[in-house]
Structures are given as structure tokens and as C-alpha cells.
C-alpha positions, 0 to 999 in steps of 0.5 A: 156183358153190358148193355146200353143204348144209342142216344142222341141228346141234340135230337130231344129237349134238354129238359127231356135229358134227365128223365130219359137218363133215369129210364135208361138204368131202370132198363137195366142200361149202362152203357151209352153211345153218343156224338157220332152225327153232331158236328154241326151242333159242336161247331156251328161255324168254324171254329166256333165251338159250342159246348155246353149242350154235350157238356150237359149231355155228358155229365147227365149221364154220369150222374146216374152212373152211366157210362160213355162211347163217345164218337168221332163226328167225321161221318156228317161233316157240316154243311159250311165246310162242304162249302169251304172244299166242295172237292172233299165230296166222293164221286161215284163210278159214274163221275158223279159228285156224293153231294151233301144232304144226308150223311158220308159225304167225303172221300177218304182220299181228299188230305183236306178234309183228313186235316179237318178230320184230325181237327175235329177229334182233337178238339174233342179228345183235348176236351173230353179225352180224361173225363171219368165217365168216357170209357170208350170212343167210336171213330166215324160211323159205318166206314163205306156204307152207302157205298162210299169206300171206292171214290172216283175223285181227284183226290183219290186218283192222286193218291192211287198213282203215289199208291201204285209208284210206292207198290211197284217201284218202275211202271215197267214193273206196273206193266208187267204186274197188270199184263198192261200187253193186253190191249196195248194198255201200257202206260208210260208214267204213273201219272197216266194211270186213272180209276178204272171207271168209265171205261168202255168195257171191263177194266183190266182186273188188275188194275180193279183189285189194286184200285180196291187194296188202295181203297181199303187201306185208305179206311185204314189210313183215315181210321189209324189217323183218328186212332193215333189222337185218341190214343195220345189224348185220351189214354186208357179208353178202348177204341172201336169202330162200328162195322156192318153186315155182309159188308167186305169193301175194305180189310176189316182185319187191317183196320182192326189191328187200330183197334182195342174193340171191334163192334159191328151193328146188328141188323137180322131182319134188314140183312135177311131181306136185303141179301141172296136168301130165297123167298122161302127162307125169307118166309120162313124167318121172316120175323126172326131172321136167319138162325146164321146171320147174327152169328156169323158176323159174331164170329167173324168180327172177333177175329178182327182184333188182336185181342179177340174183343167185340161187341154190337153197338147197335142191335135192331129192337124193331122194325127198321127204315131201310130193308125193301120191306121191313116186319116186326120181330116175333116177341122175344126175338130182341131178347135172344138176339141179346142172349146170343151176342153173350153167348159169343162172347161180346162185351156190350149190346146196344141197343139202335136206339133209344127213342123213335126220331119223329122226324128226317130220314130215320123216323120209321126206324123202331127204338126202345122207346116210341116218339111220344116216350112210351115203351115200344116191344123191345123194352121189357125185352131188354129188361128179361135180357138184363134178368138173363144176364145177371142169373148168368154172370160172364160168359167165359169163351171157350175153344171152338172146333173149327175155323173157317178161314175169311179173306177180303182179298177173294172177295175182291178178286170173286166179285172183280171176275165172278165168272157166274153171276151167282158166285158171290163169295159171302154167300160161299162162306156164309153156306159153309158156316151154316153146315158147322153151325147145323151140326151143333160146332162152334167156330171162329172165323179168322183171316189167313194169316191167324194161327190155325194150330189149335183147330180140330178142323179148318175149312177154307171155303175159297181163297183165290190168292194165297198169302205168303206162308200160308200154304206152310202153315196148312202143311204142318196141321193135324187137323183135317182140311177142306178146300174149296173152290178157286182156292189158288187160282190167281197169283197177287197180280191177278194171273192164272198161275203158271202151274195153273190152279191151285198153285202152291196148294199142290204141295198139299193137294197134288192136282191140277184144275184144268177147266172150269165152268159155271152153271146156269142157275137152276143146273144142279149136277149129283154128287155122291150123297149131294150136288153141286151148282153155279160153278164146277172144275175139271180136275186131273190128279194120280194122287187124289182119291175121288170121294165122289166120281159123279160128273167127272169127279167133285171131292178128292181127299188126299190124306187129311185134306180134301177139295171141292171142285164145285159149289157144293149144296147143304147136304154134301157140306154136311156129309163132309162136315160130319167125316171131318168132325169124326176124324178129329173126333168132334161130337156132332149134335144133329140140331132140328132145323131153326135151333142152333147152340152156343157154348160157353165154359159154364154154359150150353145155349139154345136158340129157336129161330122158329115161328113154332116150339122146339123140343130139345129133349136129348140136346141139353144136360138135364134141365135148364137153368133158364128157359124150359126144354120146349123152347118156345118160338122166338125162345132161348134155354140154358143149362149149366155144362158139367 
């Protein structure tokens, strides 16, 4: 596994390049991003294009061996072509115009600046497309962050009424689909139809989770575009996009299959504070961040590419500028961030970012380095990571155990129509992965559409509208199953089936879900060896035998498969976790708790997320070949697999 750093050479004094370059490999460095804010730098003015400076920057980096991300610059057009379209701006729910003056200012919708978009990366592939040092290109930077994937603009309800004529054909059909009788919401023509914004009340759901299919596949539209000149132009290179945490707007799967290199930035600190944990958790790891976060998104964004390829483009080394409070890492948590990324099997890390910018609205943001050019905590951090890593040599994958299937669509659907204002879908998942990971399991998280044969177990923690096949392919499994809620629930309209829930699924659970509620927060119900919150079924079935009759009933199993009809806690996802896992015959390893592992096919990896020292006596194959067998805080140990 490389690693590199993210470098912005139009920040810093040219005479700065060289020196800055040469520290960089003495980290232990080899891999630099660069580029992906520097419109206004590369064309001041249209089509006056200055050179020079990247040029320099470029080959600056060559000379000491380093190699290059080069990135797309679509993420900050420059102030004068705002000016020559304002209409390029995206609106926001409210009818609002995303006005220039910090970054993402454009909506995916507007063909315009599509075409400026295209121009742009032209010029740059024709220019730098072959150069030795390119090994890769970054298209854009962050799809939707900010909020910017669904626009309210012109443009974009233009598109949405040829996306809705292409989708259904008549708009009696539309109708039809939307249940547009409610209401009395029928439309006479597509064009009638506008964004589901500014409506008295809610909008009909139908029409939000189509206005949400045609938002994603406008990122994977505007991605393919950029993608397709890269291809032509600079053959040879990968091509990845940075994704971001506990972030579904748009079809990470579909933008994916554009992509040789799926990527993601890696933020545990920021992404623990800013998400649903509770003050507890969040005291507890608040230098550390969560044992699951780093991970989860690891494992999800390898299953976004064909190939399984990915990395972290940027990894936090400190401190960031943007959480609601924003702690330092505890000392050594920057390396076994590092560690763990190979453990998972990514290609690079990169390290956000070289230096400290003194100035703008990123400045309070840590990096390798501080303003003044002195080494910050983090970098003799990358170097013991570099030391790791060259003891270590590549990190073979292996076969996980489990799959956790992902869907995009239910989180669409789940936060289109939540029922409870605490159901959020990622938290969902991200429970159900926790309860693998407690167990000592490796995983993959893959989409409904992966091939889940070669798993000992699957878990599908919601999947309210099953995709075309997907309930064949979970029949012909071996493997135990469990389901949980929603799952089924809604037909590709946004309509309770007409068998009611789980629809198709009753060809594999015979059971019908015929109430449901949600649960105030706070409301807890027992069920068997745990409970249940948020959300709860009534289920009737002569089928199904109740794994727990408590509060009506909550698990039935049915040969290898099982549902929940609830929110299950931690302890009756680890109870059926470990049933599942001895029925395929999976060894358990019972963890401590802030200690997780990570195989490979040479080596087993710990990771403590605690503020205080774990003994892992019994977990590992005699001693470690790195690190000791009381990890320390903030400590990572390997040991050779037999």
C-alpha cells in the first residue's frame, strides 16, 4: 500500500515546491493529489490558459520519483463563468440560488456548464493525459457534498420532465405509478410536472423518490462524461472519485461502474461528532473515533467497483474545521488509521493534507505539516506507518464471512417516508455491521445485485423494494440469512404491495407483516435475550417458528432464514449473529470491547480504540510480529497467520 499526501502547489511560493517535494519522500511519501480547486489558476479568463505554474508543479514531483492524481477542477468553477451563466447555480429546496463564494457551486442538471465541464478536462487530458508521472485522475471533488446533489433549478426540472417521459413512456402511466388519484395530483403532460419542493405539505413520495433516481443518475451522468475523455485521452491511467462518509444522495454503486478506483475521505473524528452517536460514545472515542466507522466505509466503498479496487484519498491527520467540536487524535491513532486501510485492502492513503493553509475557510484544518512548515503530530505518524508497511509488504485480501447487503434506494425510500423520526436507515446498517465486527468477522458490504453465493452468511439489515431477481438469488443460497425490517415493504412505485409486506419475500419467509408502528424514543420492548426500539411489526404466519414470542413475536426463522420485526439492540443482533455464525460454522472471536480485527492471507491485525491498554492474550497466534500483546491506547498488533 502507497502513501501520499494531498498538495496544493497554487497555495505556496514556488521556491517552497522543491523543498516541500523532497520532504515528502523522506516521509515516506509517494503518491500526490493535486489540481482539484485550481480552475481559476489554470484559466484566469476564458480561454486563456496559463500553464506554467502546473507545468512546474508537475514535474517537480516527477523529478523526486513521486507519483501523480491529477484532478478534474469541475468542483470550483471560476468566478467569471458564473458570471457569463449565473443559471449554472444549483437552488436549493427553498428556491434559493447556491451563489458563488466558497465551492460546488453548479447544478449537475445545467447542459451548459456540462460542456464547460467537458472543455475543461479536455484541455487538461490533451495536455497532461500521457505525461510519465500521471498515474491516476480524480474526477471533481466530493459529488454532493454540501448538499448539492438534489437541485431545485430550471435546468434541472427540465431534465426530471425528459427523465420521467424517458422512465414512463405516457403520463397516464406517471399517473398511474405515482397514485397521482390522491389528491386529485394528476397531471395532463410532462411538462406540468415540477420538483417536489415548495409544496404546502409533503409531496407524494413517488414523486420524491424519482425526483431522488433522477438526481443520482445526474452524478453518474456528469461523472461518465468526465470519465469517457479521461479514458480517450489519457489511456492507461485509473480513474477514481473521492466519496464521503455516511453520505447516500446519489448511487455510489452506479457511479462506481465508471470507475477503475473507488476512493473515499476518511474523516473518524468529524464523522463520530457530526452523526447520531450518543454523548457516551462520543465520550468514549472521542479521540479515536468509532471502532466501526473507518471500517464500514472500507468495506462498503470496495463494493462499488467491479474490480474491488479502493483507497483513501484523504485521511484525517488532526484536528479538522468543520465538526461541531473538533478534538485532536490520541497519539498514534493517525498510524492505525493508516494500518487498518491496508488491512482492508486499500491501494493508498492520503494523507489531508500536506500543509496547514494559513488562510480561507479551511485554515483551522490540521496537516502533515503546520503553516510555519514545522512537522505537526501526524508526521512522524506517517513514517512508523511507512516502517509498518515496508515489514509488512502487500496485504493479500481474503474471503470475508459475511455480506451485509447496501442499498441506496432504501435509504431514499427510509428517509423519504421514515415513519419515526429516529429510523435512519445508515444507523440501520451501521448497528448491523457493528454486531459482525464485535464478533471478530470480516465483511463485505455489497449492493443487492452482487453475487452473494460465496458468503457464509448474509445479512440484509432493510431493503424495502426488492430488486428484479433478488429474491431468486436469496433462495438458492446455503448460507443462513437474516432480514430485517421494511424489507419488501414497497413496490418500485412507492406502493405497499398488494400481497402487503414482504411481498415477493413470502416465497422465502411465509408471513405477512400486517401493522406497523414506531416507538417513541426512549421505549424499549424485551425480546428474548434482548429488545427491540424505534420500530416494531405485527406479523402473522403458520409457517415461521418465533424465535422470541415476547411483545407479540420479533424473530421467526423459517428453515436457514430469519426476520426481525423490529429494531433489534446490540444484544439480539449478537445473539443472532453467533446462531448464524455456528450454523455455517464460523468461528467467533468474543473481542473486548474498542478492539477490532482485520485478516489478511499472511496476517491477523488488531486495532484498540480505547483511551486504555487492551490485553489480547488468546486473540492472536503467539506473539506479534509488530506491536506487543498488550496493545496499548490508540495501538495496533500483528501476527503472522499460519
Amino acid at each position: 500500500m502507497k502513501l501520499g499526501t494531498c498538495y496544493f502547489p497554487e497555495h505556496w511560493p514556488q521556491e517552497m515546491w522543491a523543498e516541500d517535494v523532497r520532504r515528502m519522500r523522506e516521509m515516506g511519501l509517494s503518491l500526490v493529489r493535486i489540481g482539484e480547486f485550481a480552475w481559476s489558476r489554470i484559466e484566469p479568463e476564458p480561454g486563456r490558459f496559463e500553464w506554467e505554474w502546473l507545468d512546474r508543479a508537475i514535474d517537480t514531483l516527477a523529478a523526486e520519483g513521486l507519483r501523480i492524481i491529477l484532478c478534474t477542477p469541475t468542483a470550483t468553477p471560476p468566478k467569471w463563468l458564473v458570471d457569463r451563466m449565473p443559471d449554472m447555480l444549483a437552488v436549493d429546496a427553498e428556491g434559493r440560488p447556491r451563489r458563488f463564494g466558497s465551492r460546488r457551486h453548479y447544478c449537475f442538471s445545467h447542459q451548459g456548464y456540462r460542456a464547460q465541464s467537458r472543455r475543461i478536462i479536455t484541455a487538461l487530458a490533451k495536455r497532461y493525459g500521457r505525461h510519465d508521472a500521471i498515474v491516476a485522475w480524480q474526477t471533481d471533488n466530493e459529488y454532493g457534498c454540501h448538499d448539492t446533489v438534489l437541485s431545485f433549478s430550471d435546468s434541472a426540472a427540465a431534465g426530471f420532465r425528459v427523465w420521467c417521459l424517458n422512465r414512463y413512456g405516457t403520463i397516464e402511466a406517471l399517473n398511474e405509478a405515482w397514485g397521482n388519484v390522491f389528491w386529485s395530483m394528476e397531471y395532463a403532460s410532462f411538462e406540468a410536472i415540477d420538483p417536489p419542493n415548495l409544496t404546502v405539505t409533503e409531496a407524494n413520495p413517488a414523486h420524491w423518490l424519482d425526483y431522488r433516481r433522477f438526481a443520482s443518475d445526474e452524478v453518474v451522468r456528469f461523472n461518465r462524461e468526465q470519465a469517457d475523455i479521461l479514458r480517450e485521452l489519457s489511456p492507461d491511467r485509473d480513474i477514481t472519485h473521492n466519496f464521503m462518509g455516511f453520505f447516500t444522495e446519489f448511487d455510489h454503486h452506479a457511479v462506481g461502474r465508471d470507475l477503475d478506483v473507488a476512493t473515499w475521505d476518511s474523516y473518524p473524528l468529524g464523522f463520530l461528532e457530526q452523526f447520531w452517536f450518543d454523548d457516551a460514545t462520543k465520550r468514549a472515542y472521542l479521540r479515536q473515533g468509532h471502532p466501526d466507522i473507518a471500517a464500514f466505509h472500507h468495506d462498503l466503498y470496495r463494493g462499488t467497483t467491479a474490480g474491488g479496487r479502493w483507497a483513501v484519498m484523504e485521511q484525517q491527520p488532526g484536528p479538522v474545521n468543520w465538526a461541531r467540536f473538533n478534538p485532536a487524535p490520541l497519539p498514534g491513532m493517525v498510524a492505525l488509521w493508516t494500518l487498518e486501510a491496508y488491512a482492508h485492502g486499500a491501494e493508498f492513503v492520503g494523507y489531508f493534507r500536506w500543509r496547514q493553509a494559513p488562510f480561507a475557510q479551511e485554515q483551522m484544518h490540521a496537516g502533515l505539516l503546520r503553516p510555519d512548515s514545522s512537522e505537526a503530530e501526524a508526521a512522524p505518524e506517517a513514517r512508523a506507518a511507512a516502517k509498518a508497511l515496508d515489514t509488512l509488504g502487500e496485504a493479500e485480501p481474503v474471503k470475508a464471512q459475511a455480506a451485509l447487503v447496501f442499498s441506496y434506494e432504501a435509504a431514499w425510500v427510509c428517509g423519504i417516508q421514515p415513519q419515526a423520526k429516529s429510523f435512519r436507515y445508515l444507523e440501520l446498517v451501521f448497528e448491523w455491521y457493528s454486531a459482525l465486527r464485535r464478533q471478530g468477522l470480516d465483511v463485505d458490504i455489497v449492493s443487492p445485485q452482487a453475487d452473494l453465493s460465496r458468503y457464509a452468511m448474509v445479512l440484509v439489515p432493510s431493503l424495502p423494494i426488492l430488486p428484479g431477481g433478488f429474491v431468486e438469488r436469496l433462495s438458492k443460497l446455503t448460507a443462513p440469512i437474516l432480514i430485517g425490517p421494511r424489507t419488501g415493504s414497497k413496490t418500485a412505485s412507492f406502493a405497499i404491495p398488494d400481497e402487503l409486506a414482504p411481498g415477493e419475500l413470502r416465497a422465502l419467509m411465509p408471513l405477512t407483516v400486517t401493522r406497523v408502528e414506531s416507538l417513541r424514543d426512549g421505549v424499549r420492548l424485551e425480546a428474548g435475550d434482548g429488545s427491540i426500539a424505534r420500530w416494531r411489526e405485527d406479523v402473522e404466519t403458520s409457517e415461521m417458528a418465533e424465535l422470541s414470542a415476547s411483545t407479540g413475536g420479533v424473530v421467526y426463522r423459517r428453515a436457514r432464514t430469519r426476520y426481525i420485526a423490529g429494531w433489534p439492540d446490540a444484544r439480539l443482533l449478537d445473539q443472532l449473529v453467533a446462531r448464524m455464525a455456528r450454523e455455517a460454522g464460523v468461528a467467533l472471536t468474543t473481542l473486548p470491547e474498542g478492539l477490532r480485527l482485520r485478516r489478511t492471507a499472511r496476517h491477523l491485525l488488531a486495532f484498540n480504540y480505547c483511551d486504555t491498554p487492551i490485553n489480547t492474550a488468546g486473540i492472536g497466534p503467539g506473539a506479534p510480529l509488530i506491536g506487543k500483546t498488550v496493545i496499548p491506547p490508540a495501538g495496533y498488533a500483528v501476527w503472522r497467520r499460519p
